[in-house]
Every structure is written in C-alpha cells, then in structure tokens.
N, C-alpha and C positions, 0 to 999 in steps of 0.2 A: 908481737902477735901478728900472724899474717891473716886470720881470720878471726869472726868473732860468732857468738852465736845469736841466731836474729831474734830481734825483739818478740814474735808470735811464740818462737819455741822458747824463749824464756816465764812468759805467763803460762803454757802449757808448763814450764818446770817447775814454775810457782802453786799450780794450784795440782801438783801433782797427777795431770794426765799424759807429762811426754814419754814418750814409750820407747824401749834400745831399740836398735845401739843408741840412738841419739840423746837417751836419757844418760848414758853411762858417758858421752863425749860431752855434754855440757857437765856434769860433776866433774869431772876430770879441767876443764879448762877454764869453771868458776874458781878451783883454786888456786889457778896463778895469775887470772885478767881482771884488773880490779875495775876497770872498764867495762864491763860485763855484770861486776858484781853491782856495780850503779845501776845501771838498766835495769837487773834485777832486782834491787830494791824502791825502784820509780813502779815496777809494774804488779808489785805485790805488796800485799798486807803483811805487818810483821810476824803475824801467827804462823801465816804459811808460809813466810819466809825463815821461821822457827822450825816448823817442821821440816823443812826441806832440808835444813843443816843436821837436822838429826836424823834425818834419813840417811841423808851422807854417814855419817858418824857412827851406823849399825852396819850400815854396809862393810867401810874399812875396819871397824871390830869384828866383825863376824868371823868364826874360826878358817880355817881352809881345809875343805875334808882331806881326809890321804887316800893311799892308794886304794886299799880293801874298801873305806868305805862310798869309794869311789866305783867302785867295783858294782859291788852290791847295786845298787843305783843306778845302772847301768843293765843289770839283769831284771829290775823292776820291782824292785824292793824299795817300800816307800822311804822317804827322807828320813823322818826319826827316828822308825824302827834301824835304819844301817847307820846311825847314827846311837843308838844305842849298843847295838852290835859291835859298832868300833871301840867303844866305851867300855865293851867288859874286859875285867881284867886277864883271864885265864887266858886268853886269845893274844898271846904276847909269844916273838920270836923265842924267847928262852924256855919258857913252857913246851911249846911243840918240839921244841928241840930236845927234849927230855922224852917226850912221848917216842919220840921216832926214836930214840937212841934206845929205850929200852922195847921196843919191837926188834928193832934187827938183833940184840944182842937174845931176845927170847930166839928167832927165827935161826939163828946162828947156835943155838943148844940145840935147839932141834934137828939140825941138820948133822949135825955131830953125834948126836943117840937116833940113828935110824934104826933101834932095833926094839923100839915103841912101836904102838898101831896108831898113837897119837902124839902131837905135839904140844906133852905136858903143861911144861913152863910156860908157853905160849897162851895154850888156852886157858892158863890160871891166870897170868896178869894180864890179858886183854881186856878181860872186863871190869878188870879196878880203873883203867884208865878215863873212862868215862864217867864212873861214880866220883872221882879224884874231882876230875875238870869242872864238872857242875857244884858240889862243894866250893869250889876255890871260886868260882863264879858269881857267888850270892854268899848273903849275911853281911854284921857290923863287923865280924873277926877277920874277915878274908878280900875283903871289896874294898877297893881303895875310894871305888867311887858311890860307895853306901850313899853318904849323906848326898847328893844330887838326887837317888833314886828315892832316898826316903818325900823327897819334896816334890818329884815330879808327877805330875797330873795321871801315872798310868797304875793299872791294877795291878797290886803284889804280883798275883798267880800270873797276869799276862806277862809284865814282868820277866819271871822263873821262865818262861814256858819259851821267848824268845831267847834268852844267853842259854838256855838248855840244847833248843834244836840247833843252836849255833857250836857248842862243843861235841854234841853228839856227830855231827855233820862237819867236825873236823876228825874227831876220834877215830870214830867209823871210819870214814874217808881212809884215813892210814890204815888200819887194820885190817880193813880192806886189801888195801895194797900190799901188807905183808902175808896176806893168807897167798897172795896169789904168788909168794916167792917159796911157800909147799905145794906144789903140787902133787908130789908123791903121795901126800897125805888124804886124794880127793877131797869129799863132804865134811870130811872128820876136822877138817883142819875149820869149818865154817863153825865149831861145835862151841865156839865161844860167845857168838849172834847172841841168843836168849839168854844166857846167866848175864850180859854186859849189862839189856834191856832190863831182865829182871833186878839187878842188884839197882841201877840207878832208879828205876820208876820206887822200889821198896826206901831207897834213900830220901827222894822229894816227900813220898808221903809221910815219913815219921819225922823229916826235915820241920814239917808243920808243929809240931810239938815239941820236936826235942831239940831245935836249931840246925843252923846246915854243917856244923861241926862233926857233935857227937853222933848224930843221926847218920852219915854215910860212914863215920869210925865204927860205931856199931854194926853198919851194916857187911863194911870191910872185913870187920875181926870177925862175923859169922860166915863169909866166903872162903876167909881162911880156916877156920873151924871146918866145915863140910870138907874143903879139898885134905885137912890131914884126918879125920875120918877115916876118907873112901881112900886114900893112902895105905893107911892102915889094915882096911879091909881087902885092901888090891890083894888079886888071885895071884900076881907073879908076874915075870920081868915078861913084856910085849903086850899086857892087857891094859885096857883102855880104865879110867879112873869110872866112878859110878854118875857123879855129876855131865859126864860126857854123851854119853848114853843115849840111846833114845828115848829108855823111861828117864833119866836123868834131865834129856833136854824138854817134855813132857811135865815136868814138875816145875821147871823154869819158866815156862812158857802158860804155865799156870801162876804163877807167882807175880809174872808181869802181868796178867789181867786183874789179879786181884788188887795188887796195888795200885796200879792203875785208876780202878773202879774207886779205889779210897784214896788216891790224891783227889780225882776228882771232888767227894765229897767233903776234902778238909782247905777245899782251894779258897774260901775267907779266911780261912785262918792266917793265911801270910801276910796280907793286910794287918793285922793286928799283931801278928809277930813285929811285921818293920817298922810298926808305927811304937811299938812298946823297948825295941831293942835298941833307939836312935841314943 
C-alpha cells in the first residue's frame, strides 16, 4: 500500500460521519489494508464497527439500476417510484415489440384500402393495446413481481395508477407515432384517442371487482362487440364506422368520465383485492 487512510478519517468512518468520495475510498481500501483495519479497530467501539461493515455489505448488495430506470431519475422522477416503473412487467423489449409490430401492420392495411374515409383496422386495435398493457401490468395472474407489491409499504390504487401512466405513456407514445404515418387521413386518423382512454379507465374500474383479467376481457370483448355492430350497420364501402364519429367519439369521451369518476370511488377496493388475492 502506498497510502493509508488517517487515523481522524477513520473515527469519522467509525462513527459514521465521513462523507464521499472519501467515504467511498476508505471502504474500498479497508478491504484490502489490514493495517488500516487495526487502526480502525483501536479507534472504534465494536457496535460501530459492526455497523460500518454492514453498511459496507448494503452498499455492495444493493442492485445496480439500468438504463430506463436510470433514465427516469434523471428527468426527476423519484427513486422508488422509477424503481417501480423498472419493475413492471409489461414494460419488457418483447412486449413493445409486439405493440409496434401490430401498429405498422394496422398502418400498412390502411394504406393499402385508401378508399375508406378512415383507417378502420387501425383505429379498432389502437385502443386494445393499452387496455392489454395495463392488465398484463397488475394482478397475482399476470405480474411476476405480485408478491414484492403485495408487501410493499405503497397504496394498491397508487400502485395501478403509476405502472398505468407508465403503459399508457408508452402505448400512446407509439400510436402517436403511427397516426402520424396517415396523414392523408387528418383528425380522423386521431379518432382512436377517446375509445383507447375510455376502454382502459372502464377496464381499472370494474378491475376493482372482477380482477385485472376478466374485467379488461369483458371490456375487450364489448369493443369488439360495438365495432361488429356498427360494421353491420355501415352505410357502404368509404363511410366512416359509428364509433368513429363525432357522436361516436362523444359517447367515448362520456364513458372515460364516468368511469373515471367510479375508479375513483372503488380506488380501496385494490387494497383488499391485493391483499385477499396473494
């Protein structure tokens, strides 16, 4: 060793007030100077030289964040919460990559029936994709990392509410990005926005009773229901579906407030869901 660390900064290490770097270079050069580890056991009491190794010992356990939620962190999002957010599952390379795969291939039919006023196929599964992602995000059926959330100190509902704006705020994000490869389509092509909103906020709220399985499958299979309906009822080949509409988007945009309004009111109930479904 060419150097050692001085006796003051070792009772400051002892009694836990040396502060970095110099705190981070004497752990580092306690465990190879056994010379050093003398001193600091001449200048401390065993307690605090107890805690001091185990302070050591969370430090080198402590995970290493990755890139994302390195990220997060970085734009000013607190510790846990982007530490939660790295933690959901739905937010996985293979996942997104299914999402994007079936946008371009929606965006790619639509470009090939230009003789629609809208882009059908498109605006029917843009809004499943985010009723999907929030399901796959929460519950014992679908969350690999359920039991951590079942025991950690945060509220069910706040919980939902962060892995939610975190899929919506990828979902979105993309669909976004594919609207913006119709643009022949103007406004019409945006015509997905409220049914996404409404189908998901209707999915959380009955999530609270009927789980996050069946509750967004129910809510699924009635999106699919509507769009073969108004299918059905279509005037003829280049008119726009009924759900598209502007009374259409009108009744959507109704349907995300009310649900809305009743997740709010059943937001105890996931507390007792998580704690009853562990």
């Amino acid at each position: 060793m060419t150097w050692h660390v001085e006796a003051e900064d070792l009772r400051a290490y002892a009694q836990g007030e040396l502060a970095a770097p110099m705190l981070w270079s004497a752990d580092t050069h306690l465990v190879a100077c056994a010379e050093c580890r003398g001193v600091l056991a001449s200048v401390s009491d065993p307690v605090s030289l107890d805690a001091g190794w185990e302070r050591l010992d969370a430090e080198l356990d402590a995970p290493r964040p990755g890139l994302f939620e390195r990220t997060l962190v970085r734009v000013g999002v607190a510790d846990h919460v982007a530490r939660l957010l790295a933690a959901t599952p739905v937010l996985r390379r293979s996942w997104l990559g299914s999402v994007v795969a079936v946008l371009v291939m929606s965006v790619a039919a639509a470009h090939s029936a230009r003789n629609s006023a809208s882009p059908t196929l498109f605006l029917a599964l843009a809004p499943l994709l985010p009723l999907a992602g929030v399901a796959l995000s929460y519950g014992p059926a679908l969350d690999s990392t359920y039991e951590m959330a079942v025991v950690a100190p945060v509220h069910g509902f706040r919980l939902l509410m962060i892995r939610t704006v975190a899929v919506l705020a990828a979902v979105l994000g993309l669909s976004g990005l594919a609207t913006l490869a119709l643009p022949g389509y103007g406004l019409g092509a945006l015509a997905w926005l409220l049914p996404a909103l409404a189908l998901t906020s209707t999915g959380l709220a009955l999530s609270a009773r009927l789980g996050p399985v069946l509750a967004p499958s129910l809510v699924g299979g009635g999106w699919v229901a509507v769009l073969l309906a108004a299918k059905a009822a279509d005037a003829g080949p280049g008119s726009t579906l009924a759900p598209f509409t502007a009374a259409g988007q009108g009744v959507a945009a109704a349907v995300a407030v009310l649900a809305g309004g009743l997740l709010f009111l059943v937001r105890d109930r996931f507390d007792r869901f998580r704690g009853s479904a562990a």
